[in-house]
C-alpha positions in Angstrom: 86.8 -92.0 89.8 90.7 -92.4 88.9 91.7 -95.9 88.5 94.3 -95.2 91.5 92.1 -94.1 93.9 89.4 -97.1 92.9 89.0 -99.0 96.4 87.1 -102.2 96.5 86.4 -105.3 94.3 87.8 -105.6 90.8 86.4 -108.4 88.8 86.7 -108.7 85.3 84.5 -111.9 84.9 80.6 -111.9 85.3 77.9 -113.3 83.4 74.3 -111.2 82.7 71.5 -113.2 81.8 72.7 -112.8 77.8 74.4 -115.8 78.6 74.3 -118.7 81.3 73.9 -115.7 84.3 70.5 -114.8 86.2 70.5 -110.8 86.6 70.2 -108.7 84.0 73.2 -106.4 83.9 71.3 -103.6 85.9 71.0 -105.5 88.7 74.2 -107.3 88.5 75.7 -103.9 88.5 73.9 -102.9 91.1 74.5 -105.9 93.6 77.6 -105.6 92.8 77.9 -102.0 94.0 76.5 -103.0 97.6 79.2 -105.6 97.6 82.1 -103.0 97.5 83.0 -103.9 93.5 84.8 -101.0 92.2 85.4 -101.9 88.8 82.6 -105.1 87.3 83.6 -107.1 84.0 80.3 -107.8 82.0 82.1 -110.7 79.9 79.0 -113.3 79.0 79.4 -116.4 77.0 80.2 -116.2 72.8 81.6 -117.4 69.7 81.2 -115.0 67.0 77.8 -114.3 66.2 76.0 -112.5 67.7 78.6 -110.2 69.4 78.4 -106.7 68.1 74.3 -107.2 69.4 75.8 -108.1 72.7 78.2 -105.4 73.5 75.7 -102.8 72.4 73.2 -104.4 74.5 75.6 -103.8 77.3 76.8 -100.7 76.4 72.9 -99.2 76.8 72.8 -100.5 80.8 76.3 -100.0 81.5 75.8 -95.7 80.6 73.0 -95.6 83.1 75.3 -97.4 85.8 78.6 -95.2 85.6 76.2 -92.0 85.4 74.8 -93.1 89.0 76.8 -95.2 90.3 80.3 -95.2 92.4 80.8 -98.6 89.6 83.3 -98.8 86.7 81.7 -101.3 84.5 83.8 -102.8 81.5 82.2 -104.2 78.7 83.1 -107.3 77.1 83.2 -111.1 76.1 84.2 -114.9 77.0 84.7 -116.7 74.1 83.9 -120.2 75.1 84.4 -123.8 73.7 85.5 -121.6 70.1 87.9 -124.0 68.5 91.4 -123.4 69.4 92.2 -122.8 65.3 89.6 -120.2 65.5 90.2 -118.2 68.7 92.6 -115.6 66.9 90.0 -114.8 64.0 86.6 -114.8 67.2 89.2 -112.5 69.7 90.2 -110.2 66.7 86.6 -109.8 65.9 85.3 -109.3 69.3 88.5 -106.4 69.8 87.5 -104.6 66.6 83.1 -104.6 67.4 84.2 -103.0 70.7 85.0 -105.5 73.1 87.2 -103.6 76.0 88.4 -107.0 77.7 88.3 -110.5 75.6 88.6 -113.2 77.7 89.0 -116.8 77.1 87.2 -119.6 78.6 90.8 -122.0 79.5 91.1 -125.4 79.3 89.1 -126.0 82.6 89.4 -130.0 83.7 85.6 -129.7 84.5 84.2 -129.0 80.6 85.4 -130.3 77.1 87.4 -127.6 76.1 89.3 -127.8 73.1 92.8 -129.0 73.6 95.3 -126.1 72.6 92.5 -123.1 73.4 95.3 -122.1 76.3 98.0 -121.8 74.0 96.3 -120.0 71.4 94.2 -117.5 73.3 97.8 -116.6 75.0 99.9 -116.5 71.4 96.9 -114.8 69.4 97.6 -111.2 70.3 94.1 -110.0 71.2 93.6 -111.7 74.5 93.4 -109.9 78.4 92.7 -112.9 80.2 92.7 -116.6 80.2 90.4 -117.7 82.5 90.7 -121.2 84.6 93.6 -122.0 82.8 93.2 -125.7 84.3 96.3 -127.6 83.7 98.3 -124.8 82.2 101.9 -125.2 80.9 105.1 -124.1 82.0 105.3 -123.1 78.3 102.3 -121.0 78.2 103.0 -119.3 81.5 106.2 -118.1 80.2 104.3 -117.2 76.8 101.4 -115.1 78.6 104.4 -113.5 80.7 105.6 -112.3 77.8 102.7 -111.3 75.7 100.9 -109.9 78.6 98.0 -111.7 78.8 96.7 -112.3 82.5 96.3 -115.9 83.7 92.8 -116.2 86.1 93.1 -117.5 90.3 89.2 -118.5 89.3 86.1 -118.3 92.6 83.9 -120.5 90.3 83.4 -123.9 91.8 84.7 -127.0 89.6 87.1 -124.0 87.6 89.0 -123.6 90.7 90.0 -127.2 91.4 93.4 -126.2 89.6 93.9 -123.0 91.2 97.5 -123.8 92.7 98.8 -125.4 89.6 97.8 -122.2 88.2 99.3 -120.2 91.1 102.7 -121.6 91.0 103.1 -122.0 86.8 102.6 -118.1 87.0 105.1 -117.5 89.8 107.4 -119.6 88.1 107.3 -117.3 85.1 106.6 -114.2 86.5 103.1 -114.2 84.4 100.5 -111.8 85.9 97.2 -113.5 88.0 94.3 -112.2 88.8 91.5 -113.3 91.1 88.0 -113.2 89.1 84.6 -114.6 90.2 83.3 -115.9 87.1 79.7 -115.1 88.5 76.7 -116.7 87.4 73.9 -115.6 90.4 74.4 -113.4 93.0 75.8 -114.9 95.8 79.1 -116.1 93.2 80.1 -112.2 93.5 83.1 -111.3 95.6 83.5 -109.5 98.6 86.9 -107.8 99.1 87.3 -110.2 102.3 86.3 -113.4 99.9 88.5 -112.0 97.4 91.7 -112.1 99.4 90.5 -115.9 101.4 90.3 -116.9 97.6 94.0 -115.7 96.7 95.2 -116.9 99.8 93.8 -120.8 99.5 95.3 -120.8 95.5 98.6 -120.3 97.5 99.8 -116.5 96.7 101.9 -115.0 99.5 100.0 -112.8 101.7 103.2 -110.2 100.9 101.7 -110.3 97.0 98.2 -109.8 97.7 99.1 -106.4 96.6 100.1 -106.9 93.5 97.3 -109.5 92.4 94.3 -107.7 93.7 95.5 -104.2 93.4 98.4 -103.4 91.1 97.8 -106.3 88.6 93.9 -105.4 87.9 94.9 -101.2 87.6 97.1 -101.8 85.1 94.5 -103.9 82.9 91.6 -101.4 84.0 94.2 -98.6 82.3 95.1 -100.8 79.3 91.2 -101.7 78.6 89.7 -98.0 79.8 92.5 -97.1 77.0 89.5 -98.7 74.5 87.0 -96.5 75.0 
């Protein structure tokens, strides 16, 4: 399946039950599937330990999948509630044991996040997404614009309260966004009908839905497929 003819869902944001999630990645892969997902993000909760165990765990489910499955699945982490001082040295390590995609677990205004986890998961160099950014920053929308990193339009209840903040810091910085589920159980994965009603109430343009749920998630399937 080449990334440009991938129709569907792509979600870079789940959670197996080797974190806070219910399924086991087999059958988070494969509810996915019957839900249209074209490409799923198996990112569960970590700090440091721990993580090479993970991603080989994942690694064993997610070469079944692709072998039968119409499903790209990308193997990962979310490093979550990891103090800010420490994010650098916990993404690094996650990169080099094999992570594809890092994400970071953003300062959310619904959990105690530790203050400046934004800033440094966008300045640290080994980040792909900052997820539920909450109250993010003029500063560190124009930071992740230029380092790359991707700033999350989050589906996850309580995370999504700050949704248009989010929304409009990124437009004003020309920063990337991209709409994930952040799914715990099976009914928080996305549809590719949910998907767009999601973008559309955190305030992006109908005329960019392109670019958010298309071109923006192809070129950091590409960058993290580059991994392998």
């Amino acid at each position: 399946m080449s990334v440009d003819e991938s129709p569907g869902v792509f979600d870079f944001h789940t959670h197996t039950f080797y974190s806070d999630g219910v399924l086991s990645p087999m059958e988070q892969a494969r509810r996915a599937a019957m839900n249209g997902y074209a490409v799923l993000g198996m990112t569960d909760h970590t700090g440091v330990g721990g993580v090479p165990r993970l991603l080989d765990e994942l690694r064993r489910d997610r070469e079944i999948i692709e072998r039968h499955w119409p499903l790209k699945v990308i193997i990962g982490v979310e490093l979550t509630h990891v103090p800010a001082e420490a994010i650098g040295e916990a993404a690094r390590f996650a990169r080099d044991s094999g992570a594809e995609i890092v994400v970071v677990h953003g300062e959310t205004p619904v959990e105690p996040v530790p203050e400046g986890t934004n800033h440094a998961s966008i300045d640290c160099g080994y980040v792909d997404i900052l997820a539920h950014p909450g109250l993010l920053t003029d500063e560190d929308a124009a930071l992740a614009a230029e380092r790359g990193v991707l700033l999350e339009v989050s589906a996850r209840r309580g995370h999504s309260l700050t949704n248009g903040h989010v929304v409009r810091c990124a437009e004003r910085a020309g920063a990337k966004l991209i709409v994930n589920s952040d799914a715990h159980e099976p009914s928080d994965l996305l549809t590719v009908g949910f998907q767009q009603r999601v973008a559309l109430g955190a305030g992006i343009q109908e005329s960019d839905l392109a670019t958010v749920l298309r071109e923006n998630p192809r070129w950091l399937l590409e960058r993290v497929l580059s991994r392998r």
